[in-house]
C-alpha positions in Angstrom: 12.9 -51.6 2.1 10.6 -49.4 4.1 12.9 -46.3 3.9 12.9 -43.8 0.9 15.5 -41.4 0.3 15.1 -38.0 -1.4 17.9 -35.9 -2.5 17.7 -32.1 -3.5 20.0 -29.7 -4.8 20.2 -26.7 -2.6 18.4 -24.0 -4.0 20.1 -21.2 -6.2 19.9 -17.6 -5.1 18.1 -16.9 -8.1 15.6 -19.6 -7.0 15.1 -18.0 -3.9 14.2 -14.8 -5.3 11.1 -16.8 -7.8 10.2 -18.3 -4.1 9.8 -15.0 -2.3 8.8 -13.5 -5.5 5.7 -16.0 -5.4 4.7 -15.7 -1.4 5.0 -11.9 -1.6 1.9 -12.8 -4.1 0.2 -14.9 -2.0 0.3 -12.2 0.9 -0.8 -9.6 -1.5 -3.8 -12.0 -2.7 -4.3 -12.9 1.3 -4.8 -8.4 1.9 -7.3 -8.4 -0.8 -9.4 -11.5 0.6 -9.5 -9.8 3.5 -10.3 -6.4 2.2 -13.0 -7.8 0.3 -14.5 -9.4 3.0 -14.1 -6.0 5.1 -16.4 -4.5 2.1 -19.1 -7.2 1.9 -19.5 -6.9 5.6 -19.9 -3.0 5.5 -22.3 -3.2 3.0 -24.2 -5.6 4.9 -24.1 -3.0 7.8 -25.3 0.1 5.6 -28.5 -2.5 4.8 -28.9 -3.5 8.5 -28.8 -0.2 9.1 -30.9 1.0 6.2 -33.6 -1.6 7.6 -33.5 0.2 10.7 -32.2 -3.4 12.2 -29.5 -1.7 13.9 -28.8 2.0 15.1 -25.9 4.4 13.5 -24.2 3.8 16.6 -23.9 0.1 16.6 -23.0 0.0 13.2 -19.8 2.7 14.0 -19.0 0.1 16.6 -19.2 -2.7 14.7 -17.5 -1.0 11.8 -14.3 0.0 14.2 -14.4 -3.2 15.4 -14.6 -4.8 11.8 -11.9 -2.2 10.7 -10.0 -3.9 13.9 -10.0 -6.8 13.0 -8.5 -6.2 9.4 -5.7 -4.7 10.9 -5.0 -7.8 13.3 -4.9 -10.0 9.9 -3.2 -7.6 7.8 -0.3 -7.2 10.5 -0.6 -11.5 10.8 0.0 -11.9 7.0 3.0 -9.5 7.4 4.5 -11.0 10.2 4.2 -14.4 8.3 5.8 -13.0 5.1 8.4 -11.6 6.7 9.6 -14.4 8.7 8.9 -16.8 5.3 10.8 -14.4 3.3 13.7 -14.2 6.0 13.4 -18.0 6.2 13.5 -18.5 2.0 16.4 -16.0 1.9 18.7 -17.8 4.4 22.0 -19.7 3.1 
């Protein structure tokens, strides 16, 4: 009495497609987050910088570094779509 078994149908190719159709969303909705954090932080730069808190040069380093580190999650949420999608897709 302690074990519960669950039995699913395999999943129809049309299925699949809904499934990938859905994470592709998610990834895009993941790019935006981040883009939209990339813009919050650059317009907190332009008022560090504005308040002479920080120099125009640290702010073009920390906006290359900011601009970095969009790209490293961008190509992460790629890589993790692809191999979802591969993994959804396979028979």
């Amino acid at each position: 009495g302690e074990v519960i078994r669950l039995v699913f149908p395999p999943l129809t190719e049309e299925r699949r497609q809904d499934l990938v159709r859905v994470v592709k969303q998610m990834a895009e909705d993941g790019r935006v987050a981040i883009r939209n954090l990339r813009r919050s932080a650059r317009q907190d730069l332009d008022a560090l910088e504005k308040d002479k808190d920080i120099s125009s040069d640290d702010k073009e380093r920390f906006s290359k570094d900011l601009d970095r580190y969009t790209q490293t999650s961008v190509d992460e949420i790629d890589r993790a779509l692809t191999a979802k999608e591969q993994e959804l897709l396979e028979v």
